[in-house]
C-alpha positions as CSV (number, residue, x, y, z in Angstrom):
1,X,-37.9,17.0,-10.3
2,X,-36.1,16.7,-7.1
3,X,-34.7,19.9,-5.9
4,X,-31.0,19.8,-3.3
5,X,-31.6,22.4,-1.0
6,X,-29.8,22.3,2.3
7,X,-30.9,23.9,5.5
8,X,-28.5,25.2,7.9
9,X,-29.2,24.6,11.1
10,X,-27.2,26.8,13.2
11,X,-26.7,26.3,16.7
12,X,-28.9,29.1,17.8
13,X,-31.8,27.2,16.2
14,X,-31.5,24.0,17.6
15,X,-30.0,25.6,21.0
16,X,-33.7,27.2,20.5
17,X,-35.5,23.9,19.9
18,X,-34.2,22.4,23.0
19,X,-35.1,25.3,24.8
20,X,-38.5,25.7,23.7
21,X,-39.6,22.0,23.5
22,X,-38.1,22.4,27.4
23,X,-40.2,24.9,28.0
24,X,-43.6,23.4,26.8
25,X,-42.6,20.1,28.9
26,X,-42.1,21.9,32.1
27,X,-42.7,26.1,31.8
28,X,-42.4,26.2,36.0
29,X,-39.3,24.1,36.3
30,X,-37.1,25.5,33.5
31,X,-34.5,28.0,35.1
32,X,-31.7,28.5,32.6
33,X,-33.7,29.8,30.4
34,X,-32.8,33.3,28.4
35,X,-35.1,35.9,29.5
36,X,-35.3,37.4,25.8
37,X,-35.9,33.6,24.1
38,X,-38.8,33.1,26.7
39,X,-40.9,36.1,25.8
40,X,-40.5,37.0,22.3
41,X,-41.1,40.7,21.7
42,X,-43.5,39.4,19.3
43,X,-45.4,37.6,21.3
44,X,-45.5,40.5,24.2
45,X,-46.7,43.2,21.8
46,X,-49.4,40.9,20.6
47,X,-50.4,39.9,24.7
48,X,-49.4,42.8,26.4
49,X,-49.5,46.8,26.4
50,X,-45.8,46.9,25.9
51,X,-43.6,47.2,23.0
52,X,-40.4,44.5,24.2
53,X,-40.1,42.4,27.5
54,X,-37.3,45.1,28.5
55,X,-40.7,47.0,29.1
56,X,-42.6,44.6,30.6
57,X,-39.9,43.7,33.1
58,X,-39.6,47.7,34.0
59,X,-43.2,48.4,34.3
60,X,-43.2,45.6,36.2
61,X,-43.6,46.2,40.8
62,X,-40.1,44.2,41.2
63,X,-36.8,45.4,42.4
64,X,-34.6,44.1,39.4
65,X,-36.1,45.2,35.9
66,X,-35.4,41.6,34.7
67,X,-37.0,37.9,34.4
68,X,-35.1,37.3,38.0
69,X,-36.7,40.1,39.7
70,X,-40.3,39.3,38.3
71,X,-39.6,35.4,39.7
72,X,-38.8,36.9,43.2
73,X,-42.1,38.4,43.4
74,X,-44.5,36.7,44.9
75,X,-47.1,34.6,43.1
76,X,-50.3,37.1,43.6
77,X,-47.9,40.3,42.9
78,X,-46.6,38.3,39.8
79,X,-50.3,37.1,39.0
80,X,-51.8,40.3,40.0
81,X,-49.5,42.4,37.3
82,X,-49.8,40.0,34.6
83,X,-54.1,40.2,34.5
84,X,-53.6,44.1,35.0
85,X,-51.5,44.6,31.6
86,X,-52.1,41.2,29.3
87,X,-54.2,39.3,28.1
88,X,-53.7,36.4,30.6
89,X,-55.0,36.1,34.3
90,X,-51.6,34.1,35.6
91,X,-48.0,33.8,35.1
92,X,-48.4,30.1,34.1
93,X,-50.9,30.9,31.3
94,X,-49.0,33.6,29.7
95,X,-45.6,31.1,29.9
96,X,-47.5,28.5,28.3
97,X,-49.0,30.5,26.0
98,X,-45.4,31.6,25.0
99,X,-44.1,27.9,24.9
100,X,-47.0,27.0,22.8
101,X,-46.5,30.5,20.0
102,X,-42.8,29.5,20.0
103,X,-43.6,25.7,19.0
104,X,-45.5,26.5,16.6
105,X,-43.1,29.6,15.1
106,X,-40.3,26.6,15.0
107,X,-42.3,24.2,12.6
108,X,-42.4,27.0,10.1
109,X,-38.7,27.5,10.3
C-alpha cells in the first residue's frame, strides 16, 4: 500500500536549509546570518548556563547585547567567555557544533 502524503515545504524551512548547510560549509564567513537561527535556544540550554541566546548575548562582556556586539569582541574576550559559561573552549567549536545539531535536526524534519 502506497500512502500520498505531501510535505509542505514552507519557505522558512528551506530558507533554513540554505542557511544551515551555509553554515556547516563556512561557520567564519557567513554574515547574514539570523542571530536566533544560528543558536537555537535548544542547543544553548543544552551547551550553555543560559536559558535563550537573548541571555547569552546579555551576559555576554560586549557593548551591544546582540550576535553583532559578541563579533566586535575580540577573539580571546570572545573565546575567553565562551570556555567560562559552555561547554566549548572557542567560538569556532561552539558554531560548528551548532551547524552540525542544526544538520542533523533538518534530516528529521
Amino acid at each position: 500500500m502506497v500512502l500520498d502524503l505531501q510535505v509542505k515545504t514552507d519557505d522558512p524551512v528551506s530558507t533554513r536549509v540554505r542557511a544551515v548547510i551555509e553554515q556547516a560549509i563556512a561557520p567564519e564567513t557567513r554574515n547574514s546570518y539570523d542571530a536566533d537561527a544560528f543558536f537555537a535556544d535548544s542547543f544553548i540550554q543544552r551547551h550553555t548556563e543560559f536559558e535563550s541566546f537573548d541571555a547569552f548575548c546579555q551576559a555576554s562582556p560586549c557593548e551591544r547585547d546582540s550576535i553583532a556586539g559578541i563579533r566586535r569582541l575580540s577573539a580571546n574576550e570572545r573565546n575567553d567567555f565562551v570556555e567560562r559559561t559552555t561547554d566549548f573552549e572557542r567560538w569556532s567549536e561552539m558554531k560548528e557544533s551548532s551547524a552540525v545539531a542544526d544538520l542533523i535536526t533538518l534530516t528529521h524534519v
